[in-house]
KOLBA-820259 format. One line per field, with one value per residue (C-alpha): residue number from 1; residue in three letters; x, y, z. Coordinates in steps of 0.25 Angstrom, whole numbers, plus 2048, in hexadecimal, padded with zeros to 3 digits. Layout:
# residues N
resi = [NUM; ...]
resn = [ALA; ...]
east = [X; ...]
north = [Y; ...]
up = [Z; ...]
END
This chain:
# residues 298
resi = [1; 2; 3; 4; 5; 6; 7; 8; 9; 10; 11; 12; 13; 14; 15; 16; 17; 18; 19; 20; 21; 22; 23; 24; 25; 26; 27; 28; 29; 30; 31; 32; 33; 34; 35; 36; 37; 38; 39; 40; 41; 42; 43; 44; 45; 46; 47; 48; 49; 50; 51; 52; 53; 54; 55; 56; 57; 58; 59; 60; 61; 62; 63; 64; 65; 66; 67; 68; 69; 70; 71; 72; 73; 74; 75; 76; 77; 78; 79; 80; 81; 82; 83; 84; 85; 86; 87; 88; 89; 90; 91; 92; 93; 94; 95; 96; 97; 98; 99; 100; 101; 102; 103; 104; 105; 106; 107; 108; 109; 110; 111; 112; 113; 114; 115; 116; 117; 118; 119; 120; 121; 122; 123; 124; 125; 126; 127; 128; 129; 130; 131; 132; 133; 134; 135; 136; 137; 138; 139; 140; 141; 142; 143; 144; 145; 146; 147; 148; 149; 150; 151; 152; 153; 154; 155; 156; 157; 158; 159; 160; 161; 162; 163; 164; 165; 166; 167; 168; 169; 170; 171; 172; 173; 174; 175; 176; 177; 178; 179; 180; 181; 182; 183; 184; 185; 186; 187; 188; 189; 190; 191; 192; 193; 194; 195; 196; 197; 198; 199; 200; 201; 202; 203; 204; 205; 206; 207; 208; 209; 210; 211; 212; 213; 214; 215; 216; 217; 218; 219; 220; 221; 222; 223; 224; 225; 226; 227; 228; 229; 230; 231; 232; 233; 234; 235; 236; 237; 238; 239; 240; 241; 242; 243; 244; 245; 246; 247; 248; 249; 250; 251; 252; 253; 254; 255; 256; 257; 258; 259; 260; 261; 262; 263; 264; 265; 266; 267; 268; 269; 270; 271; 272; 273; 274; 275; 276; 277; 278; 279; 280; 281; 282; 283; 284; 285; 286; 287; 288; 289; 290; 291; 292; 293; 294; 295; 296; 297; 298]
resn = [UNK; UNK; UNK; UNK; UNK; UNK; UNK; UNK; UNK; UNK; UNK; UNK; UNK; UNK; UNK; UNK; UNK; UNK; UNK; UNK; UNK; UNK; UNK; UNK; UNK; UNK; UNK; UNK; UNK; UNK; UNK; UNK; UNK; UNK; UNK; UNK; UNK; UNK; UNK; UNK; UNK; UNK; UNK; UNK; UNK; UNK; UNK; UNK; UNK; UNK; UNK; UNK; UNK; UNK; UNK; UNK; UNK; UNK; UNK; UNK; UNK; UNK; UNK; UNK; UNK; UNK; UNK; UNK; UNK; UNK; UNK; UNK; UNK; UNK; UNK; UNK; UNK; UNK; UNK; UNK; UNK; UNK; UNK; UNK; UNK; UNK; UNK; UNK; UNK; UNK; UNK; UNK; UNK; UNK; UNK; UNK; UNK; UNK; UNK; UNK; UNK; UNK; UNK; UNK; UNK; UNK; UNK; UNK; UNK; UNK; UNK; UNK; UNK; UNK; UNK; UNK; UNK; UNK; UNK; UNK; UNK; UNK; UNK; UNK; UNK; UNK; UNK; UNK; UNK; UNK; UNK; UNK; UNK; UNK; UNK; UNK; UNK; UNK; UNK; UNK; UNK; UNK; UNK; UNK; UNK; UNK; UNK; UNK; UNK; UNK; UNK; UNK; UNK; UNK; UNK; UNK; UNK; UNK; UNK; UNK; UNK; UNK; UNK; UNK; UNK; UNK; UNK; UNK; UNK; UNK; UNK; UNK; UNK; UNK; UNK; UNK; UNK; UNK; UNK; UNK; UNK; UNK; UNK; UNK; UNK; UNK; UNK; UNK; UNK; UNK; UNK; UNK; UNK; UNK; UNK; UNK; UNK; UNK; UNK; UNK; UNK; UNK; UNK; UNK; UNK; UNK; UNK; UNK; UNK; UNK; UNK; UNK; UNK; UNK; UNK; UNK; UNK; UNK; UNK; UNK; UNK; UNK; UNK; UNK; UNK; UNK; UNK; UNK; UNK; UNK; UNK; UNK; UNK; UNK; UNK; UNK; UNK; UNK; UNK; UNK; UNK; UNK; UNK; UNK; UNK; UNK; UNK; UNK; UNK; UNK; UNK; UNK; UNK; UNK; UNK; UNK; UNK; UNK; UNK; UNK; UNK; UNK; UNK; UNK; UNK; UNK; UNK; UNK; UNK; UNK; UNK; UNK; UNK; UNK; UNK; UNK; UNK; UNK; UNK; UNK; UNK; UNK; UNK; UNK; UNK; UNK; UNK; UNK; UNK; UNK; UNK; UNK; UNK; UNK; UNK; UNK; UNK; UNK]
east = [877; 86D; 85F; 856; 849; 844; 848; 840; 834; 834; 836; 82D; 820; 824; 824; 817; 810; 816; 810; 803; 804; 809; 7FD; 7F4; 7FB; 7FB; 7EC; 7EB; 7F5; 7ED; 7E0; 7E7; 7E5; 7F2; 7F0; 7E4; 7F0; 7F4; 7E4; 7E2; 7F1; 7E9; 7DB; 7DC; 7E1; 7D2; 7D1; 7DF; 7DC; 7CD; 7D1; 7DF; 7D4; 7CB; 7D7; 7E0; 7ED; 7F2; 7F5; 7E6; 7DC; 7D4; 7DC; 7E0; 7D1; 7CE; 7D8; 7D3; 7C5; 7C8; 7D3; 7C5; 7BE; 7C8; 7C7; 7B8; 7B7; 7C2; 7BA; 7AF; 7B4; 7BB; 7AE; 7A2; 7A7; 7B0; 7BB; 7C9; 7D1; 7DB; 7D3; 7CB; 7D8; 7DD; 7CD; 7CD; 7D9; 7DA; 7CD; 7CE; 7DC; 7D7; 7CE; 7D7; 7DF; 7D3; 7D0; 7E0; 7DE; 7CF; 7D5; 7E4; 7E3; 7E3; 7E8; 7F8; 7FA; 807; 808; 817; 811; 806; 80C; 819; 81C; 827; 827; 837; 82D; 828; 831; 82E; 81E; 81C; 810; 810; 805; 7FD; 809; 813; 817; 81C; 819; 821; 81D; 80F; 810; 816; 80B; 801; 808; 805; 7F8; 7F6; 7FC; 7F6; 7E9; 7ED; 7F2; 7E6; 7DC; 7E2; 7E6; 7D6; 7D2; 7DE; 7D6; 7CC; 7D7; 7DE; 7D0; 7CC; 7DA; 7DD; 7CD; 7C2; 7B7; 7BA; 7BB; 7AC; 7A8; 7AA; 7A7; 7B2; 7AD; 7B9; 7B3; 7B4; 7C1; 7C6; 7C1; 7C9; 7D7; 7D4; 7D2; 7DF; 7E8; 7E0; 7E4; 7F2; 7F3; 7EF; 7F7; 804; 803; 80B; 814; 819; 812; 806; 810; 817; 80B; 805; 812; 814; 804; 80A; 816; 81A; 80E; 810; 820; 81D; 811; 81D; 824; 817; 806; 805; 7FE; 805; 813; 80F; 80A; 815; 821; 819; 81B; 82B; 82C; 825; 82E; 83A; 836; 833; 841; 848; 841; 845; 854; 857; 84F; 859; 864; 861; 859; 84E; 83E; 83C; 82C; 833; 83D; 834; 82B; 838; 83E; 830; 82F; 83E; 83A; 82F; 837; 843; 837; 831; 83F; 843; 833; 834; 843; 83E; 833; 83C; 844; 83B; 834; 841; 843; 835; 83A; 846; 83F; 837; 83F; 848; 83B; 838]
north = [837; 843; 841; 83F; 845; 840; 832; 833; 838; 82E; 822; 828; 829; 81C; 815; 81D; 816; 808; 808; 80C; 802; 7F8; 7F8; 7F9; 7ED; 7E5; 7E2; 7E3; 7D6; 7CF; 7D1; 7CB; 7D8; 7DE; 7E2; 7E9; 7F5; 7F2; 7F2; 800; 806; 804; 806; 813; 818; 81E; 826; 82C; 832; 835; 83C; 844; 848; 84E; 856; 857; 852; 844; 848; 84D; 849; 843; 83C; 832; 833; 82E; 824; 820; 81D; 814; 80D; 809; 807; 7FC; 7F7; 7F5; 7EF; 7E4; 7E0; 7DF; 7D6; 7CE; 7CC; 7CF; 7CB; 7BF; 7C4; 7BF; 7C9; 7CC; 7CB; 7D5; 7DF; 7DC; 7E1; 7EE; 7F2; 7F0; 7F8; 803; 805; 804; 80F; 818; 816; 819; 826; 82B; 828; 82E; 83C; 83A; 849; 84C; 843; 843; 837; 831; 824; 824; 829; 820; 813; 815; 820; 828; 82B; 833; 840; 83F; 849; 852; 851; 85B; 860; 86F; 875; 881; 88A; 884; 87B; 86D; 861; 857; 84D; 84B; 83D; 83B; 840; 83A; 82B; 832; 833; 827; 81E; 826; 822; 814; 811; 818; 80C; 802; 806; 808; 7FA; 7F3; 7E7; 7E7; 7E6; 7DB; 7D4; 7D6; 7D4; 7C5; 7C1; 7C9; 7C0; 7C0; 7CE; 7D0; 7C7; 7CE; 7DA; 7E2; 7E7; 7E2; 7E9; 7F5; 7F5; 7ED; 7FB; 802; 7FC; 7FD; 80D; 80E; 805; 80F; 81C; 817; 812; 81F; 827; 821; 81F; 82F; 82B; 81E; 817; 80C; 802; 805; 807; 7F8; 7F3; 7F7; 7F4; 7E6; 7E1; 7E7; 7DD; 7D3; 7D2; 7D5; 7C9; 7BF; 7C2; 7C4; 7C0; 7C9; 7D5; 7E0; 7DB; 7D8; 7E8; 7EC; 7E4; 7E9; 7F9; 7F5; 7EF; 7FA; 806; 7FD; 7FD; 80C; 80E; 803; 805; 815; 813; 808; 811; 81B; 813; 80D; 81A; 814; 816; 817; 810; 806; 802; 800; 7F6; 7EF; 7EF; 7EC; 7DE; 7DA; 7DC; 7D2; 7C8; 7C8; 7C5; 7B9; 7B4; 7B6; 7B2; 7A4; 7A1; 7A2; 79A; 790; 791; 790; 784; 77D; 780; 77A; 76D; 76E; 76C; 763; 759; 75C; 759; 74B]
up = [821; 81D; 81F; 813; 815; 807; 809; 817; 811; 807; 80F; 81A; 811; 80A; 818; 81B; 80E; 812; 81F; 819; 80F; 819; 822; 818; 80F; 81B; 81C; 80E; 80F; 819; 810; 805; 7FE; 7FC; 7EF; 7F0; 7F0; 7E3; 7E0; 7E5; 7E0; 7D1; 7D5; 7DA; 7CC; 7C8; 7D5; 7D3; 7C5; 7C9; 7D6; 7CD; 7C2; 7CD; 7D5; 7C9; 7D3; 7D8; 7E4; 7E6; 7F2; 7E7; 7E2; 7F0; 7F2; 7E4; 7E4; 7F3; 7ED; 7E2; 7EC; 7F5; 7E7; 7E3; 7F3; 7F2; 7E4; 7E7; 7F4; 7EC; 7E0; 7EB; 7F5; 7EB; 7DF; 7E3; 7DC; 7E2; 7E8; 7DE; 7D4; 7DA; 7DC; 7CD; 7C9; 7D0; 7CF; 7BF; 7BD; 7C6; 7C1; 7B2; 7B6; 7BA; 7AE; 7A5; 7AD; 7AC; 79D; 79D; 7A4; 79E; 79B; 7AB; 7B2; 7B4; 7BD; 7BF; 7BE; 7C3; 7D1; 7D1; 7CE; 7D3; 7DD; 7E0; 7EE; 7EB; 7E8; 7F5; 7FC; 7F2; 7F2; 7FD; 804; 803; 80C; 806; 80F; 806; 813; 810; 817; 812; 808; 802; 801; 80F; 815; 80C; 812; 822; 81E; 819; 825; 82D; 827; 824; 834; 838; 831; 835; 843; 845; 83E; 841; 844; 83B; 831; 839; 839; 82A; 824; 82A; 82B; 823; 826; 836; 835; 82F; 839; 845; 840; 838; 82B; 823; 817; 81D; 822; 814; 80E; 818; 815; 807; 807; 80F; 804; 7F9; 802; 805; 7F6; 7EF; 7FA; 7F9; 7E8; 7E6; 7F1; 7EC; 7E2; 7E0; 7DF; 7EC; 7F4; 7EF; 7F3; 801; 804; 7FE; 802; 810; 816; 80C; 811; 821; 81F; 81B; 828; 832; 832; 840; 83A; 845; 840; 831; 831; 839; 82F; 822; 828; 82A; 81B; 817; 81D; 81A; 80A; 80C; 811; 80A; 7FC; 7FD; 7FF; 7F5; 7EA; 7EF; 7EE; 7DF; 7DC; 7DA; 7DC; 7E9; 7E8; 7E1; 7EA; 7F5; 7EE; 7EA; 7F8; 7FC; 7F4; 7F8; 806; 804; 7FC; 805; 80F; 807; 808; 816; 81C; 814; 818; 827; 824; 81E; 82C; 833; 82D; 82C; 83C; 83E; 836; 83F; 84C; 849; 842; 84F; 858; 84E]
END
């Protein structure tokens, strides 16, 4: 059996964004925010075209930096509807989201003379160009993929926050209030976490896709909390389903000749159906074992 160093690359930067969405998705689960990605994934749609119309490339600094601001923008304008305003949270997500989103829409048809943004990449992905997306130093040296070393970056980044505020995120994600009461400025680290879903967001949208991204931030924790509520082994089964869709996803959109984002969301949701199904036949088990013993005792 040859080795394929395409299908490596791809399922090895796929596995890199899974474990960054992971460990994000997992505090945004226990905030009961998980689809704050979702939020950001359309939000940021201003800052893209403003950040491609003032370097004339989507794959521009300006354009991640521009893309990073609005994703902060839409974090700080759905904490305050939700604390200020007293607006429920989803209500708060469906407000933000809709009106940033209709603004980029109205700029991209402002500016449709100059801007060329591909709404295939955006929305959808295709992580199969990665191989071929190389970073050419100004020697003419490659260094492998773009992407892939936009993902290193990334979880570099993203182990980094929460390796130095670890427990302030343990504290603030299962009790806010508690937090703020001994000291932890839950606002402050609340800000934190949502600039690294934006960064991890606009980062991972040329590799795979908006709706890829949204879904391994989402259903990796939400499968891995129907199984555990210890948040060491609920961050550590979420990075296991995340590789295993990374690696699962590839090889089945290779088998049906498929696309490969898609594949994974799809091996994704049956993973977390299949565990619906198995967590509530235990529990059936087990609660039939427990009317066992004690009609047994009785």
């Amino acid at each position: 059996m040859t080795f394929d160093q395409n299908a490596f690359l791809i399922i090895f930067t796929a596995s890199l964004i899974a474990i960054s969405c992971g460990l994000l998705g997992v505090f945004m689960m226990l905030r009961k925010m998980a689809m704050t990605g979702d939020a950001i994934s359309h939000a940021v749609l201003p800052g893209i075209v403003i950040g491609f119309l003032v370097s004339g490339t989507q794959r521009g600094l300006e354009v991640i930096v521009g893309a990073g601001i609005l994703g902060i923008l839409a974090t700080l304008m759905i904490d305050w509807l939700r604390k200020k305003a007293r607006v429920q949270l989803d209500a708060s997500i469906g407000i933000t989201f809709t009106l940033l989103f209709a603004i980029g829409i109205i700029l991209i048809s402002a500016f449709a003379y100059r801007v060329d943004l591909d709404q295939e990449c955006v929305l959808y992905g295709e992580i199969a160009y990665l191989p071929i997306d190389l970073w050419i130093t100004d020697a003419g040296k490659s260094l492998g993929p773009r992407i892939m070393w936009l993902a290193i970056l990334n979880l570099i980044l993203v182990l980094s926050f929460i390796t130095l505020f670890y427990k302030e995120l343990k504290l603030t994600s299962f009790d806010e209030k508690f937090g703020v009461v001994i000291g932890i400025p839950a606002s402050a680290i609340n800000l934190g976490l949502m600039s690294m879903v934006s960064y991890t967001t606009v980062s991972s949208f040329e590799a795979v896709g908006a709706i890829l991204v949204v879904a391994l931030l989402v259903v990796p924790p939400a499968t891995a909390f129907l199984w555990t509520r210890q948040l060491r082994q609920l961050i550590q089964l979420t990075l296991i389903i995340g590789i295993a869709v990374s690696l699962l996803g590839y090889y089945l959109a290779y088998l049906l000749d498929s696309s490969i984002a898609g594949m994974m969301v799809t091996v994704a949701g049956i993973i977390f159906f299949v565990s619906v199904g198995l967590t509530r036949y235990r529990s059936k088990i087990k609660f039939g074992t427990q009317n066992e013993a004690k009609a047994f005792s009785s």
